[in-house]
VEXSEMI-555991 format. One record per residue (C-alpha): residue in three letters; x, y, z. Coordinates in steps of 0.2 Angstrom, whole numbers, padded with zeros to 4 digits, always signed. Layout:
BEGIN
ALAXYZ;...
//
This chain:
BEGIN
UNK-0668+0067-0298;UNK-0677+0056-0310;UNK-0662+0044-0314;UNK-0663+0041-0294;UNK-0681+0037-0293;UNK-0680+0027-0307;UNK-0663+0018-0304;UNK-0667+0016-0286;UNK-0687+0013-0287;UNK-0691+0024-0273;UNK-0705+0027-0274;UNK-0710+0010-0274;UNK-0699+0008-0260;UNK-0708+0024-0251;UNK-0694+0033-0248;UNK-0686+0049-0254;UNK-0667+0055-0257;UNK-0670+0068-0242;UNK-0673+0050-0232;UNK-0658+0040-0242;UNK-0646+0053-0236;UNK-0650+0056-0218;UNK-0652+0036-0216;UNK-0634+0036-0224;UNK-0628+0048-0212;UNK-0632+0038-0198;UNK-0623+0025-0205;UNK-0608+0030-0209;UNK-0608+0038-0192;UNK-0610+0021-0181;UNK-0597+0013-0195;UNK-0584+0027-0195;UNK-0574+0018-0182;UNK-0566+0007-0196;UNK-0557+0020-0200;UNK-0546+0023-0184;UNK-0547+0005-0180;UNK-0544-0006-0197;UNK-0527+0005-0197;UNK-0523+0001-0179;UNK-0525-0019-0182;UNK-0516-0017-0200;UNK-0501-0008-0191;UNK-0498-0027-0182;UNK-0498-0033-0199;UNK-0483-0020-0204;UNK-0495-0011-0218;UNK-0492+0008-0218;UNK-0502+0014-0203;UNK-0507+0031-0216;UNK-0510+0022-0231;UNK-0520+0009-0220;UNK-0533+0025-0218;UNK-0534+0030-0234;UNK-0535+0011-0241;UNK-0550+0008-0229;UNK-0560+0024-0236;UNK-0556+0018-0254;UNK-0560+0001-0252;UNK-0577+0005-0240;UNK-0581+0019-0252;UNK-0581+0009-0268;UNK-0590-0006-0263;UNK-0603+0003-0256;UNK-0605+0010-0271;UNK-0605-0004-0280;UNK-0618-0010-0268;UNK-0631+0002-0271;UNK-0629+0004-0288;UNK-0627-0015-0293;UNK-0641-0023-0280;UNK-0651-0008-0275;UNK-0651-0014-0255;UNK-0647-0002-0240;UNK-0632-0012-0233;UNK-0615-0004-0231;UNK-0595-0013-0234;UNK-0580-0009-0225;UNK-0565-0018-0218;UNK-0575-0032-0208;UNK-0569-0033-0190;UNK-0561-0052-0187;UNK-0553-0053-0204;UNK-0543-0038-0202;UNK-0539-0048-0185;UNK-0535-0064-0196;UNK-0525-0056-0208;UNK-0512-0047-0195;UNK-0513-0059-0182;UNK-0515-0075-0191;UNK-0508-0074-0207;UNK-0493-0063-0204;UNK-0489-0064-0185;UNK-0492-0084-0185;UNK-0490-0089-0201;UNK-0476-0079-0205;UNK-0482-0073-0222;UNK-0478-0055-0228;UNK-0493-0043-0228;UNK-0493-0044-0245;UNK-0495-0062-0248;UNK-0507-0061-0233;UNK-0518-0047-0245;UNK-0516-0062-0259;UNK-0524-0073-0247;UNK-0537-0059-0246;UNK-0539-0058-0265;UNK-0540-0076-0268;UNK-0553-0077-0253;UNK-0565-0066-0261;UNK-0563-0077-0279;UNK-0567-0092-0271;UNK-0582-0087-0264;UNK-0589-0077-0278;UNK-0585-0093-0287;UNK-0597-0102-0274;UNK-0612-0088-0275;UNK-0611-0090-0294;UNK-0613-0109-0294;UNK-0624-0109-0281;UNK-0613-0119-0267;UNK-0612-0102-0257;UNK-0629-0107-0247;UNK-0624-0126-0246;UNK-0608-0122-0236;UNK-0617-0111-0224;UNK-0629-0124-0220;UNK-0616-0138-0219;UNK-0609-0129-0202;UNK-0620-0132-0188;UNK-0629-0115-0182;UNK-0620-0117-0164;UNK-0601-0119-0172;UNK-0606-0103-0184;UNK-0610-0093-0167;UNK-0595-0098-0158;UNK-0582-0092-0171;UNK-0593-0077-0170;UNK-0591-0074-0152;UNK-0573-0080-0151;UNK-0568-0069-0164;UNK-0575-0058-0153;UNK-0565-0062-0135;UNK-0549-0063-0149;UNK-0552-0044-0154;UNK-0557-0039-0136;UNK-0541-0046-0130;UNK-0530-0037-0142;UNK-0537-0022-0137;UNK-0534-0025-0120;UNK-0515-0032-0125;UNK-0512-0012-0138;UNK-0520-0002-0122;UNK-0507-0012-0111;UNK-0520-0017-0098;UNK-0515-0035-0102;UNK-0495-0038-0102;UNK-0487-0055-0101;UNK-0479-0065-0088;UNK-0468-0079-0089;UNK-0475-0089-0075;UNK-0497-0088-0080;UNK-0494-0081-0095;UNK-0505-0064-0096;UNK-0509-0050-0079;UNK-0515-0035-0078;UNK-0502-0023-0082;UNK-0500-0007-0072;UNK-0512+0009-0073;UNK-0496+0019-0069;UNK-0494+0016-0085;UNK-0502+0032-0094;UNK-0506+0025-0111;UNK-0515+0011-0100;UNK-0526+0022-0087;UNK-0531+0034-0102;UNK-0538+0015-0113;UNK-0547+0012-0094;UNK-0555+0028-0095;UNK-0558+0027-0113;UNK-0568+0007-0109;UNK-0578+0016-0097;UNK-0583+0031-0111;UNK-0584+0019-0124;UNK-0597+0006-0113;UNK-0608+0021-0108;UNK-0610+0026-0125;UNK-0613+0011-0131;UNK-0626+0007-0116;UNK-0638+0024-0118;UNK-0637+0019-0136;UNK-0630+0035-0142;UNK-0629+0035-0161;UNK-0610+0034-0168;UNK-0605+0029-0151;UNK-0587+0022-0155;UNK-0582+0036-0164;UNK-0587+0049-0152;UNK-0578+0037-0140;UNK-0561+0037-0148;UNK-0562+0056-0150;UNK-0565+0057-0135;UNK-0550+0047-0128;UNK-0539+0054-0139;UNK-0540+0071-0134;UNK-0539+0064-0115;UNK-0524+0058-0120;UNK-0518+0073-0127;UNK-0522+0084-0113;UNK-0513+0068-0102;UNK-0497+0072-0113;UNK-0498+0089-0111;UNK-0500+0088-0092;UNK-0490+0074-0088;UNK-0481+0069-0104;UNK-0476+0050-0106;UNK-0489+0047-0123;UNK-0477+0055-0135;UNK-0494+0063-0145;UNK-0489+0083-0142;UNK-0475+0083-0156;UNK-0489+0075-0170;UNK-0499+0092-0167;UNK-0503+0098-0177;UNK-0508+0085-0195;UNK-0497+0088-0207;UNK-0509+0090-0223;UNK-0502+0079-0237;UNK-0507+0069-0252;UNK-0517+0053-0248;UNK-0502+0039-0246;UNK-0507+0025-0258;UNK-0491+0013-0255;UNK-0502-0002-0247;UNK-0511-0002-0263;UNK-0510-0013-0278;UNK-0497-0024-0266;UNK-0507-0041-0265;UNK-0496-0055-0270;UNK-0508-0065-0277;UNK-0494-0077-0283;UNK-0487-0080-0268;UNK-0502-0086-0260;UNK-0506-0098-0272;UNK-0497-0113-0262;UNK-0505-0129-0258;UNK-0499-0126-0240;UNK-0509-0112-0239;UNK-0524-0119-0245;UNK-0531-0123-0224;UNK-0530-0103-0221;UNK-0537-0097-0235;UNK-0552-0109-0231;UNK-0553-0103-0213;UNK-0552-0084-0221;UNK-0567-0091-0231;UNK-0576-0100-0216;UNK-0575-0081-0206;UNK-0581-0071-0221;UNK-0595-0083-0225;UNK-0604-0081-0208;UNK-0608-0060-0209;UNK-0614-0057-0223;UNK-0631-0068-0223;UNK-0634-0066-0205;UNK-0633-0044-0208;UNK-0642-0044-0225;UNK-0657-0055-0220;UNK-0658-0045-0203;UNK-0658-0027-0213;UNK-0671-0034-0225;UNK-0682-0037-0210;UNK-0680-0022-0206;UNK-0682-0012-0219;UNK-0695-0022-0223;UNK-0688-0031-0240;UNK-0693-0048-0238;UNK-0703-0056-0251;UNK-0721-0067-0247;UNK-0707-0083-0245;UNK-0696-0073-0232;UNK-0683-0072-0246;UNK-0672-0055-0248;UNK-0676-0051-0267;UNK-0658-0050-0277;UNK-0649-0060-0265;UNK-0638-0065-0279;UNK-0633-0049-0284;UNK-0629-0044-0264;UNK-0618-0060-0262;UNK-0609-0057-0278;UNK-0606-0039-0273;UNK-0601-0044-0256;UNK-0588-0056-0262;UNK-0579-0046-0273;UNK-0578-0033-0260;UNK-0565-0046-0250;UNK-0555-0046-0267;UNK-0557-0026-0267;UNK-0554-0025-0250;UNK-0535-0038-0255;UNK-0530-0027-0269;UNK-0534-0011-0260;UNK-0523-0016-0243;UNK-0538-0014-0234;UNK-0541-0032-0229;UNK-0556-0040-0233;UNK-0572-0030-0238;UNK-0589-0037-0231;UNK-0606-0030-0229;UNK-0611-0022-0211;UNK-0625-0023-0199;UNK-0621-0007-0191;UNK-0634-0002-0208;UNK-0651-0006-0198;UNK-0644+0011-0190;UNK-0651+0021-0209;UNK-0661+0008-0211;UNK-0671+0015-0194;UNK-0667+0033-0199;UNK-0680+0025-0217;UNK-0666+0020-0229;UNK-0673+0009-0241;UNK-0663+0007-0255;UNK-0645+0006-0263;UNK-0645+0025-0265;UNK-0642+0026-0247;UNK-0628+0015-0248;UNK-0620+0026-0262;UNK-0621+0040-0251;UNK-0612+0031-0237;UNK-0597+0027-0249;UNK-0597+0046-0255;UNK-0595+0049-0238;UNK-0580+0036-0233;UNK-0574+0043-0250;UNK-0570+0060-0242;UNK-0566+0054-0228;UNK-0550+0049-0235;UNK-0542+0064-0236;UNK-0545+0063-0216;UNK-0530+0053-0215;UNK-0518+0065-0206;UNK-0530+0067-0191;UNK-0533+0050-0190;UNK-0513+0046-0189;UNK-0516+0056-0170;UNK-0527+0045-0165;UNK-0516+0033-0152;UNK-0517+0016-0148;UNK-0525+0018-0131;UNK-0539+0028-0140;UNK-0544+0012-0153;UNK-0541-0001-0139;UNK-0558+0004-0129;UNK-0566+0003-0146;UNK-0558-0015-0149;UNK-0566-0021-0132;UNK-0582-0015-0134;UNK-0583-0021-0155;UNK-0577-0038-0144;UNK-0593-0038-0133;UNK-0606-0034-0146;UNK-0598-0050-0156;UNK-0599-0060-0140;UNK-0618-0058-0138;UNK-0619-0072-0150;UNK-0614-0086-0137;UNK-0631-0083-0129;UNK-0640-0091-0144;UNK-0629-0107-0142;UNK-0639-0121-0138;UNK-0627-0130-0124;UNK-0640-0144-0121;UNK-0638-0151-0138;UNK-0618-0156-0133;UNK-0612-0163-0148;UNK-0611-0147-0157;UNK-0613-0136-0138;UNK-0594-0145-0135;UNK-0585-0142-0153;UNK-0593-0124-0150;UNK-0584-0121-0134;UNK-0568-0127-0141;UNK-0572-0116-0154;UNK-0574-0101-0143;UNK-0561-0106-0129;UNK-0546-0109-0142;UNK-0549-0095-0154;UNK-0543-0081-0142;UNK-0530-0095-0131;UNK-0523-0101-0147;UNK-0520-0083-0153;UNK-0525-0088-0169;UNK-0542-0087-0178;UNK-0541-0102-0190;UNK-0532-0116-0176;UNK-0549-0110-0166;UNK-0560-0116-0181;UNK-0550-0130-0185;UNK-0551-0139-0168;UNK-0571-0134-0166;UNK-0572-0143-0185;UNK-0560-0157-0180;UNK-0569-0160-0163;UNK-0587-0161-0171;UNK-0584-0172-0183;UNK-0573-0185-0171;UNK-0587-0181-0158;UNK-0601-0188-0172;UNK-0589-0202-0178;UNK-0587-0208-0160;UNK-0604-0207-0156;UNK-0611-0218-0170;UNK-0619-0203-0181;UNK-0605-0198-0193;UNK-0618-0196-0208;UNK-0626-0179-0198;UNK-0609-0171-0204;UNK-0610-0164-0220;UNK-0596-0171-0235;UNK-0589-0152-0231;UNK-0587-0154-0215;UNK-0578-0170-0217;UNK-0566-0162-0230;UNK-0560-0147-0221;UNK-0561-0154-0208;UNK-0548-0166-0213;UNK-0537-0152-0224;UNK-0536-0144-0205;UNK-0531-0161-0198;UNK-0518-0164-0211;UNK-0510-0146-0207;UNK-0510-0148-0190;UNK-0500-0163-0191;UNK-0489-0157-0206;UNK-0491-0141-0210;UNK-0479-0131-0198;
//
């Protein structure tokens, strides 16, 4: 008990390992979805659905012990929601690249940015993207994982003459993902702790007792678990090699551009919180949270988890008094167990994950509201941004035409030197693959 007070500081921090553990509870409990969901993306992506479950316990449990024990701060890693997206949709679905290489681009992602926080440049990029183009690839990442949820639960088909309808709630895996929205948005409207979680429980068994009633799901003959092993094969897969090309170089910046935009935005909300703010409104030890952070996307890459960032869904321990980094070892304790959960978590359906998808959709989407659509030459690139990520099917295009459109809109209208020397250069890397790159 000493070693904690003294490696933690908390008493200084006037808290206790009683109030560490309860705030880590909570937690865990309102990022737990990861577990059921990050598999369900993955799956797109080809990686084994049952090693995707235990990966994203590994790779969550040991960054966010490395978290607590390296920076001492109380906010939580796992698989972030949007990259997983990228790396199924983007990098292997469009880009044709196998999973593995797609993990390389992971690992490579999570280099180059620790490479940036080390020198220093990791701030400078931030503030080189106007705040409103940040928000939009925040809220259109948001429609794009909505959207796939809608497309898994089959309440979005396509059709050859406007594209996309509404698919048929005769369908059963459909009307049991309607039902399952509906749980999932009530939940999460009382603000009931762990709300996506106890939503996909929820839908699952409705649609086990659907399947037992009515048949047509196809989940009787998994019951019950069959207790094995953990399934490691998506581990240590990352073909870092193979994703060392030159043509590859515009998607591993736009993985870059949608890790950047989390992590800062989540850690200098939980300091607030927690009340870690120095006299300068500085987050002590930032260094050591952003170097932290960026090696959990490399973990994350290596692992076959996808990349690793840091959570916002800690303010929920934060608010139960968390106040340190022991809170965040607890939580990886806990994803560490919940590894060997893997067996029930290969139950779990696709209709039961897609209400979780939408509802992960919305809370993204609340960004577009601090957009500032009066100041149009950043309101406009932030629209493309937000229209072409979800319609384009494809994360990075949806950058690359919201960076290509701000700076043409400055050059044309006579203030090219408000773009930053960054802006310029990916922006032209996205021009140059867009014109020769497929």
């Amino acid at each position: 008990m000493e070693f904690l007070n003294r490696w933690f500081d908390l008493p200084g921090r006037g808290s206790t390992v009683g109030r560490e553990f309860r705030g880590a509870v909570a937690t865990f409990l309102t990022m737990a979805y990861i577990l059921f969901v990050n598999p369900s993306i993955l799956e797109a992506a080809r990686v084994p659905k049952g090693s995707a479950v235990a990966c994203t316990g590994a790779a969550a449990g040991v960054c966010c012990i490395l978290m607590g024990f390296v920076a001492n701060f109380p906010i939580a890693m796992a698989s972030g929601m949007g990259l997983n997206a990228f790396v199924a949709y983007t990098l292997v679905i469009q880009e044709k690249l196998t999973w593995q290489v797609a993990m390389g681009v992971v690992v490579l992602d999570g280099l180059l940015i620790l490479l940036l926080v080390l020198v220093g440049l990791r701030e400078a990029v931030m503030h080189a993207i106007p705040r409103d183009l940040r928000l939009a690839i925040g809220a259109g990442i948001g429609l794009f994982i909505a959207f796939i949820g809608l497309e898994h639960a089959g309440i979005v088909v396509d059709h050859p003459a406007t594209l996309v309808t509404f698919g048929s709630l005769r369908n059963p895996a459909a009307a049991v993902a309607a039902i399952g929205v509906v749980i999932a948005a009530a939940l999460v409207a009382r603000r009931v702790p762990g709300a996506l979680v106890i939503s996909i429980v929820a839908t699952t068994a409705l649609a086990f007792a659907w399947d037992g009633a009515w048949g047509g799901l196809g989940l009787i003959e998994r019951w019950p678990p069959r207790f094995e092993k953990p399934d490691w094969s998506a581990a240590f897969e990352a073909d870092v090699r193979g994703a060392l090309r030159l043509s590859l170089l515009p998607l591993v910046l736009s993985l870059m551009m949608v890790d950047f935009f989390d992590t800062l935005g989540s850690v200098t909300a939980v300091a607030e919180q927690a009340n870690l703010i120095d006299e300068r409104g500085r987050v002590p030890g930032i260094r050591r949270i952003l170097i932290v952070d960026s090696l959990g996307a490399s973990i994350g890459g290596v692992l076959g988890a996808s990349s690793v960032t840091s959570y916002i869904e800690s303010a929920a321990g934060v608010a139960e008094g968390a106040r340190t980094g022991l809170h965040t070892v607890f939580v990886g304790l806990l994803f560490l167990l919940a590894i060997f959960a893997a067996p029930f978590a290969g139950l779990v359906p696709a209709a039961a994950t897609a209400p979780a998808l939408v509802l992960v959709g919305f809370l993204m989407m609340t960004q577009v509201a601090k957009i500032d659509f009066e100041k149009l030459d950043t309101a406009i690139p932030a629209f493309v941004t937000l229209l072409t990520i979800p319609l384009t099917f494809s994360i990075a295009h949806g950058i690359g035409y919201g960076f290509l459109s701000l700076v043409l809109i400055k050059a044309l209208s006579g203030r090219p030197r408000e773009v930053h020397p960054l802006m310029w250069l990916t922006a032209g890397a996205f021009g140059a693959y867009f014109v020769w790159g497929r």
